[in-house]
N, C-alpha and C positions, 0 to 999 in steps of 0.2 A: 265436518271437522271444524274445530273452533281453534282461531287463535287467541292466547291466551291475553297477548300484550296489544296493547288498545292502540298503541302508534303505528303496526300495523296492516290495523282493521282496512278493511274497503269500503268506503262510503261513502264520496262527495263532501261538500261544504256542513261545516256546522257549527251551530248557533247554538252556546248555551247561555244559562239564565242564572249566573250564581246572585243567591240571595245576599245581601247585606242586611244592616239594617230595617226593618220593617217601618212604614210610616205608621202615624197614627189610627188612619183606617185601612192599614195593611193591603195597598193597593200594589201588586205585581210591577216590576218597570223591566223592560229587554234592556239587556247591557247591551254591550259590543262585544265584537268575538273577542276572546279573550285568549284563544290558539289554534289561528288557522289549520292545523293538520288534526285537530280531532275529529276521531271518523263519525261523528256520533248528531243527529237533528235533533234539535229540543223541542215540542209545539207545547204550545197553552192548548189546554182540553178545557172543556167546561164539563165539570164533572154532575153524576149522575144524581144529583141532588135528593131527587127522590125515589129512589132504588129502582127505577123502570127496569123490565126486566126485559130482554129481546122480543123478539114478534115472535109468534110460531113462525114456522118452516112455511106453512103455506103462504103467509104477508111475503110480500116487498119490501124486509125490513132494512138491507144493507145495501148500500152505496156501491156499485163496484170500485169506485176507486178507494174505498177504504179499506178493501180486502190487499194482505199483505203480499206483494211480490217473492218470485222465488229468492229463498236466500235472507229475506229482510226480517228479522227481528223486532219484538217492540219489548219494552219496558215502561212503565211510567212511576214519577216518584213525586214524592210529598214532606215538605221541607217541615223540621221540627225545630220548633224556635226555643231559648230559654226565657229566662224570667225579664232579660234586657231586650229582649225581643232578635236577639241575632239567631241564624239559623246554627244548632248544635247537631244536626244530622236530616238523613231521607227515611222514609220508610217505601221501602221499595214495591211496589206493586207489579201484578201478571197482567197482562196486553196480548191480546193475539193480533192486535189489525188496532186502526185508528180511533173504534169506539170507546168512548170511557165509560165502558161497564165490565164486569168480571161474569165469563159465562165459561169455564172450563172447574176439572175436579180439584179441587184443593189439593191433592197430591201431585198434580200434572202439576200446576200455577207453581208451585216451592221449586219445583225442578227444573222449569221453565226458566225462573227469577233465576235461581243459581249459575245454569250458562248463559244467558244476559248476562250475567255480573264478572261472568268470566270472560265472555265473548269481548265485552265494552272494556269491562276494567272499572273495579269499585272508584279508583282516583280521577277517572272521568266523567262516572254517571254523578257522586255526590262531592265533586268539587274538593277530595280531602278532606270531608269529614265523614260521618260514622253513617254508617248503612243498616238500617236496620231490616232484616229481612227476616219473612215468616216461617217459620219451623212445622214440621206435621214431625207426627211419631217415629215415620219411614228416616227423616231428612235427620233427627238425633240418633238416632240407632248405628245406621248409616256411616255416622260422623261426617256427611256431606259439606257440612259448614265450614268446615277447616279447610276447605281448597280457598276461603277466603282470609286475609289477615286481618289476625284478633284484633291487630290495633286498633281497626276501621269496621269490624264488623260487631253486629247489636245483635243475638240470636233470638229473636221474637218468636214467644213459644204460645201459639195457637191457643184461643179457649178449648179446643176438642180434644187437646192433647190430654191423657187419664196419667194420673203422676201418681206410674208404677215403679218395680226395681228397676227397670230399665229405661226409663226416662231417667229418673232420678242419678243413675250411673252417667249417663249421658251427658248433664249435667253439669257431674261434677267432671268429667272429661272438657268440658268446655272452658269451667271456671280454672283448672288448672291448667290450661292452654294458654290463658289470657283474655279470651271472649269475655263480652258485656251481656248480660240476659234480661229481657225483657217480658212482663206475662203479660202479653193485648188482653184486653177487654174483662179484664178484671170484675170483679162483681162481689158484692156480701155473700157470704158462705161459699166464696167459689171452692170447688174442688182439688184446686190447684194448690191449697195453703201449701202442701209440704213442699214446696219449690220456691216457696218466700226465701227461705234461707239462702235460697242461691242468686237471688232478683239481685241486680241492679235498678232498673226501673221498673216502677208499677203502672201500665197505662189504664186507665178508668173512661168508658166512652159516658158523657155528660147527659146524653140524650135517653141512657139506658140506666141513667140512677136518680135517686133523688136526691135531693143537697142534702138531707140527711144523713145518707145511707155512703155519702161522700165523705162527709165530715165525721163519719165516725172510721173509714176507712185512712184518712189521713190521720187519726187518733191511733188508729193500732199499726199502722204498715211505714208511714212516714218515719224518715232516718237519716243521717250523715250519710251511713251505707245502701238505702234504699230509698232512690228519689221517687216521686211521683209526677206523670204523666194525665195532663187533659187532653183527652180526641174529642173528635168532632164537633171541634168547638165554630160556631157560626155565627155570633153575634158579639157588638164590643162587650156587652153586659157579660156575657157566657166568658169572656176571653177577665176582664179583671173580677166578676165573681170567684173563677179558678185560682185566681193571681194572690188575694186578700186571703181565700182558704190555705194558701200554703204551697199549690202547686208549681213544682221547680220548671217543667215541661210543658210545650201547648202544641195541638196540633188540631188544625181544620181547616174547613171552608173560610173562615173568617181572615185567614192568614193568605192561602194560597189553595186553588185548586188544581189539582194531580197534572203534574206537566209530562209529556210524552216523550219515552226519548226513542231514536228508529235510529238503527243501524244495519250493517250485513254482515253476515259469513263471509267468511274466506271461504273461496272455492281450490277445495284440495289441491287443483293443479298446481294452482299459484303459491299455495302453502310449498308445495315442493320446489319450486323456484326458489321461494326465500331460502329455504336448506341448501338448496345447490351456493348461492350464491355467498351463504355465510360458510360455507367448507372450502367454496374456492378463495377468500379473504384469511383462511388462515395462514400464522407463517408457517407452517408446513403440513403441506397437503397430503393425505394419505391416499395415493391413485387407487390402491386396488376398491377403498372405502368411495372415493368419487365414481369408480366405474361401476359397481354397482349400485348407486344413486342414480346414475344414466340410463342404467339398463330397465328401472324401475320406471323413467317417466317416456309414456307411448309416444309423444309428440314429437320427444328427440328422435327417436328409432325411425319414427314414419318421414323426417325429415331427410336422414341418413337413407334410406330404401326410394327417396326421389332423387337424391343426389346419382346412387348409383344405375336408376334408367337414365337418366340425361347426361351418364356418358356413354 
């Protein structure tokens, strides 16, 4: 069971890291907590720089303390700066455990992110700004994205995603919601053009084009209506080469590497406590509706059947 509102999650002290300003060579600084009751840890990850991929099964590849405890959640996210270099949103990433690499199915990872987002709360994992999370074909269809609010949420629609009638509907379900859309990893000739019309942002990864193949993409897709995005940007040169071509958006290593955020579930029992406790805070209690919320939770009964041996 997930609860939905992030004040209250269960999870100890936590440390988050909202971005301001970026310095010159975009070096990370820890604030100070900024509201002691969020349930939520932030870690710096050093992220997978060079796509290492897990060990096989037979290695000693994982730490035991990095595998996730019953209950605990990960997420990790990745700040998008604009052209002033202030952070304009997260791109959310999938985490099963401590390491910073992605080893699960892309359709698991989307549905994973989405109760993360629900579990924590978009308002606390990206600070009040824009979330952008990744979409499979399943997660449009679905309309899964709508359990989060359009104001804050970016639907990042996959390179894999095939833009049929049914993406395309989806789509436009999103855009008439008020959702912002984003197409990751963009590329010359991609497959995806018929979904331009719907873009908000275009992200384009640096490392998988040429500055050519760039510069003519900011020639045909660049707009008032459709900003354009730099990933994986890693170097100062990479970060104002992008800046001079036009690009409104930056995102990478250069800036910040994917910060980890760890929280828990709520354990149903306690879920049912909060219900009990917000029925009995009303001004008027409905007994027959609180008795069977009593009758539902075992602890009370098993509590009640010791009382009546020990008289």
């Amino acid at each position: 069971m997930l609860l939905t509102k992030p004040s209250n999650a269960q999870g100890g002290s936590a440390f988050s890291f909202p971005h301001g300003r970026v310095p010159k060579y975009a070096i990370s600084q820890r604030s100070k907590i900024t509201n002691p009751r969020l349930p939520l840890k932030f870690r710096h990850c050093c992220a997978d720089i060079k796509n290492v991929k897990p060990a096989a099964a037979t290695e000693k590849a994982t730490d035991p303390h990095s595998l996730a405890l019953p209950g605990q959640r990960f997420v990790a996210r990745q700040p998008i700066f604009d052209r002033s270099q202030k952070v304009f949103g997260y791109e959310l990433l999938f985490r099963n455990g401590v390491e910073d690499y992605f080893n699960a199915d892309p359709e698991l990872a989307c549905r994973s992110t989405l109760d993360s987002s629900l579990l924590f709360g978009i308002e606390t994992i990206c600070d009040h700004r824009r979330a952008f999370v990744n979409c499979t074909c399943e997660v449009l269809f679905k309309d899964l994205l709508t359990l989060l609010p359009p104001d804050q949420t970016v639907a990042e629609i996959l390179e894999t995603v095939e833009p049929d009638d049914r993406v395309i509907a989806a789509c436009k379900r999103l855009k008439t919601a008020g959702y912002m859309i984003a197409l990751d990893d963009f590329a010359p000739n991609d497959p995806r053009l018929p979904l331009c019309e719907f873009a908000d942002i275009i992200k384009v990864d640096v490392r998988a084009t040429k500055f050519e193949e760039r510069a003519g993409m900011m020639r045909r897709f660049a707009s008032p209506k459709c900003k354009m995005l730099a990933e994986k940007l890693e170097n100062p040169h990479e970060f104002f080469q992008a800046r001079n071509m036009g690009f409104v958006y930056f995102q990478g290593y250069f800036f910040c590497r994917p910060e980890l955020v760890v929280g828990r579930e709520v354990p149903s029992n306690r879920l049912h406590y909060i219900w009990l406790l917000e029925m009995v805070c009303r001004p008027e209690i409905d007994m027959r509706e609180l008795e069977k919320m009593l009758k539902q939770e075992a602890s009370i009964k098993s509590q009640k059947s010791e009382v009546k041996l020990k008289k």
